[in-house]
N, C-alpha and C positions, 0 to 999 in steps of 0.2 A: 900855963899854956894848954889849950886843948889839943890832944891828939883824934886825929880821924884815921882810919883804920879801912882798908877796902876789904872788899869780902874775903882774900887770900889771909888778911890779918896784918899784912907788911903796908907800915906808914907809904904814902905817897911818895914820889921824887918829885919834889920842887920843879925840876929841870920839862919831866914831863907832867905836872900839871900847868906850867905856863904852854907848855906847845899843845894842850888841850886847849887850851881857852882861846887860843890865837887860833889854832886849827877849826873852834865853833866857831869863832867872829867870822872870817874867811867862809865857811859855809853857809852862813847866814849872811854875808853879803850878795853873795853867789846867789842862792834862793833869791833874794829882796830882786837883782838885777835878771834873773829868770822869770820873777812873775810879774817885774814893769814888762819885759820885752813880749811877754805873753799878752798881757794885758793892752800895752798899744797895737799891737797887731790886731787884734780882737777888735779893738775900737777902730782903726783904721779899716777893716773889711765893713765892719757897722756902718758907718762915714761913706764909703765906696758903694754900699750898697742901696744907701740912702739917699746916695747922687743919681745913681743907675733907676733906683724907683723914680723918683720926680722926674728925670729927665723921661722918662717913658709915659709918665703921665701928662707930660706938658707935651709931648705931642701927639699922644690920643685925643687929650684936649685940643690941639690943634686942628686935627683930622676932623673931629666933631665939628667944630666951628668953620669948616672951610662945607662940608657935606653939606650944615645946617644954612648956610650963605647960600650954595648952589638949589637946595628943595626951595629958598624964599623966594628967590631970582626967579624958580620957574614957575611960583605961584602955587604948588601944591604941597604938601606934607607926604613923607615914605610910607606913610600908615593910611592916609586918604587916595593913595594912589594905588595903594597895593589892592582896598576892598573896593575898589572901581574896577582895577583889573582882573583878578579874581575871585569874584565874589560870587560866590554856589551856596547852596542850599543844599542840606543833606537831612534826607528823614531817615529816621530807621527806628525799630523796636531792640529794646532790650530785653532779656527775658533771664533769669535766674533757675538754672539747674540743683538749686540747693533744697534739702528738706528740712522742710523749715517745722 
């Protein structure tokens, strides 16, 4: 029979190597049921967040498609309207203070 010997030199007690082994299984279950309950939370904020994006996009997309309805109906575009309405001409010189 092998003897195993802890650093002090005194053989193990039976009694408290089994409440070792039961005490790591219990820790390690405990860990495994901490990082699922970590882990769906994680995924569920993911999930939530992912709901909350699309839904904001489906109704930017909305917004767009109702604006784009309204410029057709009047017959012009936001961008052919705008350089109609202000539309200037600016001359100017640039000049470089640099030594070149």
């Amino acid at each position: 029979m092998r003897h195993v010997f802890l650093i002090n030199g005194r053989r193990p007690n039976p009694l408290m190597q089994v409440l070792g082994v039961i005490g790591g299984a219990l820790m390690l279950l405990a860990a495994l049921f901490v990082g699922a309950f970590v882990f769906l939370a994680l995924l569920g904020l993911a999930v939530l967040g992912g709901l909350l994006f699309s839904l904001r996009l489906w109704w930017l997309r909305r917004q767009f498609r109702k604006a784009a309805e309204q410029q057709h109906r009047a017959g012009t575009t936001h961008r052919d309207g705008a350089y109609r309405r202000h539309s200037t001409v600016i001359e100017g010189r640039v000049t470089s203070r640099r030594d070149d």
